[in-house]
C-alpha positions in Angstrom: 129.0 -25.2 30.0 128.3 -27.2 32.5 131.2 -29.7 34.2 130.8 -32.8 36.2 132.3 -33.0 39.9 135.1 -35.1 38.7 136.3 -32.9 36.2 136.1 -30.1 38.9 138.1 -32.3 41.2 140.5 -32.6 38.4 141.2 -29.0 37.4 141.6 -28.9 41.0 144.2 -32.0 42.2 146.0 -32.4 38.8 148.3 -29.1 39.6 148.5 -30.7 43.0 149.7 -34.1 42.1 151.9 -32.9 39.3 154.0 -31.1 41.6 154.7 -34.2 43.8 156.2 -35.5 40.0 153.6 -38.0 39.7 150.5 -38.4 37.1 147.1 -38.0 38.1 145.5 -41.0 36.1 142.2 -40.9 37.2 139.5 -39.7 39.8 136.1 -41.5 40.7 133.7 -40.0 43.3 131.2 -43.0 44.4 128.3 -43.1 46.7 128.3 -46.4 49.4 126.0 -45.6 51.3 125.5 -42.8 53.2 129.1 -42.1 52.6 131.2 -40.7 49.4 134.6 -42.3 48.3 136.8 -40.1 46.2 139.5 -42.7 44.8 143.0 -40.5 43.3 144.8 -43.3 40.8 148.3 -41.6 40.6 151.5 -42.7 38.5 155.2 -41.6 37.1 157.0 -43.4 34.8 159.4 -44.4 37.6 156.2 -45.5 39.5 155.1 -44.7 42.5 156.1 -45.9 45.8 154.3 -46.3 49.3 156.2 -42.9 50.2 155.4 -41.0 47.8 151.4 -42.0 47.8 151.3 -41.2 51.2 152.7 -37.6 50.4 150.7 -37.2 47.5 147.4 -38.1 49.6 148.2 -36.1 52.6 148.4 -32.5 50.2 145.3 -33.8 48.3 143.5 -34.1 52.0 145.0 -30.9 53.0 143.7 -29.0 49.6 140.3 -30.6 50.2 139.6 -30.2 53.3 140.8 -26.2 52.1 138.2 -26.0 49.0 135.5 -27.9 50.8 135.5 -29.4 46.8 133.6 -32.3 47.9 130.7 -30.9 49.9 129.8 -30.6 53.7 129.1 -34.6 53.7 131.7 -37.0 55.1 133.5 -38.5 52.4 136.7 -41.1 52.1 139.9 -40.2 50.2 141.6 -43.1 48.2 145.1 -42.9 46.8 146.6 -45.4 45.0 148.3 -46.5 42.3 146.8 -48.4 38.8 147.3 -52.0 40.2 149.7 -54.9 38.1 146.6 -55.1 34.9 146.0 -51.7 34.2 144.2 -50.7 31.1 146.9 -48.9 29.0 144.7 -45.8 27.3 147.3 -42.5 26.9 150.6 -43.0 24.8 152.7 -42.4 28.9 151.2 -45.8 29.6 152.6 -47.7 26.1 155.7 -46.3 27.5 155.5 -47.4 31.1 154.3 -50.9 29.9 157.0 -51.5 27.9 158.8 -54.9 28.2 155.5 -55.8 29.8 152.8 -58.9 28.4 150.1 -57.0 27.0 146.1 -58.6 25.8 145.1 -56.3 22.8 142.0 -56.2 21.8 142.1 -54.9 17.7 139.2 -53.2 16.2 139.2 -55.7 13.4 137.6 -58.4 16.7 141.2 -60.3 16.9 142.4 -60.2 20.1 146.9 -61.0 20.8 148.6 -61.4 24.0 152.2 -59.6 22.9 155.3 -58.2 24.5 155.2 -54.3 24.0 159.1 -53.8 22.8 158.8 -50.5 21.3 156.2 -47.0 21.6 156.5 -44.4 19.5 153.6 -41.9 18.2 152.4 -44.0 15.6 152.1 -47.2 17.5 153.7 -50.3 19.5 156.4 -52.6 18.2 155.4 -56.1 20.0 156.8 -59.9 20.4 154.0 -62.1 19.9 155.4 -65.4 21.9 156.2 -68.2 20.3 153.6 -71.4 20.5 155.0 -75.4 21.1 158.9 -74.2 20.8 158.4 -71.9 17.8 160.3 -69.1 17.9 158.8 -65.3 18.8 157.4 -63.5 15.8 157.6 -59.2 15.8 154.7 -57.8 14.9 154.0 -53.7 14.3 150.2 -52.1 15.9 149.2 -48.8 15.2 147.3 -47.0 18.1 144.8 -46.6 16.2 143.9 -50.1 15.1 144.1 -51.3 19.5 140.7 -51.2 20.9 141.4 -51.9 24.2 144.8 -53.2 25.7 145.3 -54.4 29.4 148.7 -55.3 31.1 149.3 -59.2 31.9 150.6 -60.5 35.2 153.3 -62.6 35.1 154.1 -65.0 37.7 156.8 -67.1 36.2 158.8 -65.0 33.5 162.2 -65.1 33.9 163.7 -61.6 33.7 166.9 -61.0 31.2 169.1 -60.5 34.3 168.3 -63.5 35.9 169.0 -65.1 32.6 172.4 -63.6 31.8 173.7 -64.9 35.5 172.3 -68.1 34.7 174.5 -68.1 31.7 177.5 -66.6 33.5 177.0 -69.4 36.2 177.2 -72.2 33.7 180.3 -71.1 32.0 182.2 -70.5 34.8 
């Protein structure tokens, strides 16, 4: 059976990066040029902070540069983290997105922009927003109806906390 590099790189790094108490979300080796980048996309559901990317990419380097995994040619070794609209694929990033704007894609062709409130192993418990002052409506999405979903950045959402002071604020 034959593999592909990534997958070797995989069976390789996952041990690696699960140690350090992170995720190994994915790997991509890509040609520019004359040059190879491997890019690591790691995560924990506590997420993942400069620190502990830096640790992370240092023992990946180290176990590399050991294995010779990625050849005699010069190559460049990304680590990073998914990035604010990650696509959510595995049943650990439901979780982690919880409380979090979500665009699903259903398989039915509809698409909804929801708040994930809820994951269990069935599927996602979501707040679809309300539109022109009416109220938000729940709504119940089994994993296996969700084509595609994506994260949502938010630039102006005010967090409960920030709400709750405004409300302590105003009564005293």
């Amino acid at each position: 059976m034959s593999t592909t590099q990534s997958e070797r790189l995989r069976e390789l790094l996952e041990p690696l990066v699960s140690s350090q108490g992170l995720d190994l979300e994915e790997i991509e080796v890509e040609s520019v040029g004359r040059k190879r980048v491997l890019r690591v996309v790691v995560d924990s559901d506590e997420g993942a902070d400069l620190d502990a990317v830096a640790d992370v990419s240092r023992a990946l380097s180290a176990k590399l540069d050991e294995t010779e995994a990625m050849g005699q040619g010069e190559y460049t070794l990304e680590v990073g983290t998914p990035g604010a609209e990650r696509e959510l694929r595995e049943h650990r990033h439901y979780v982690r997105a919880t409380d979090r704007l979500v665009k699903f894609q259903l398989r039915e062709g509809d698409e909804l922009v929801a708040r994930i409130i809820t994951v269990d192993d069935e599927g996602v418990d979501v707040e679809v927003p309300g539109v022109k002052g009416r109220k938000p409506t729940a709504r119940r999405l089994a994993f296996e109806d969700i084509a595609k979903a994506r994260v949502q950045v938010e630039f102006s959402r005010k967090d409960n906390k920030d709400e709750k002071d405004m409300k302590e604020e105003e009564e005293a």
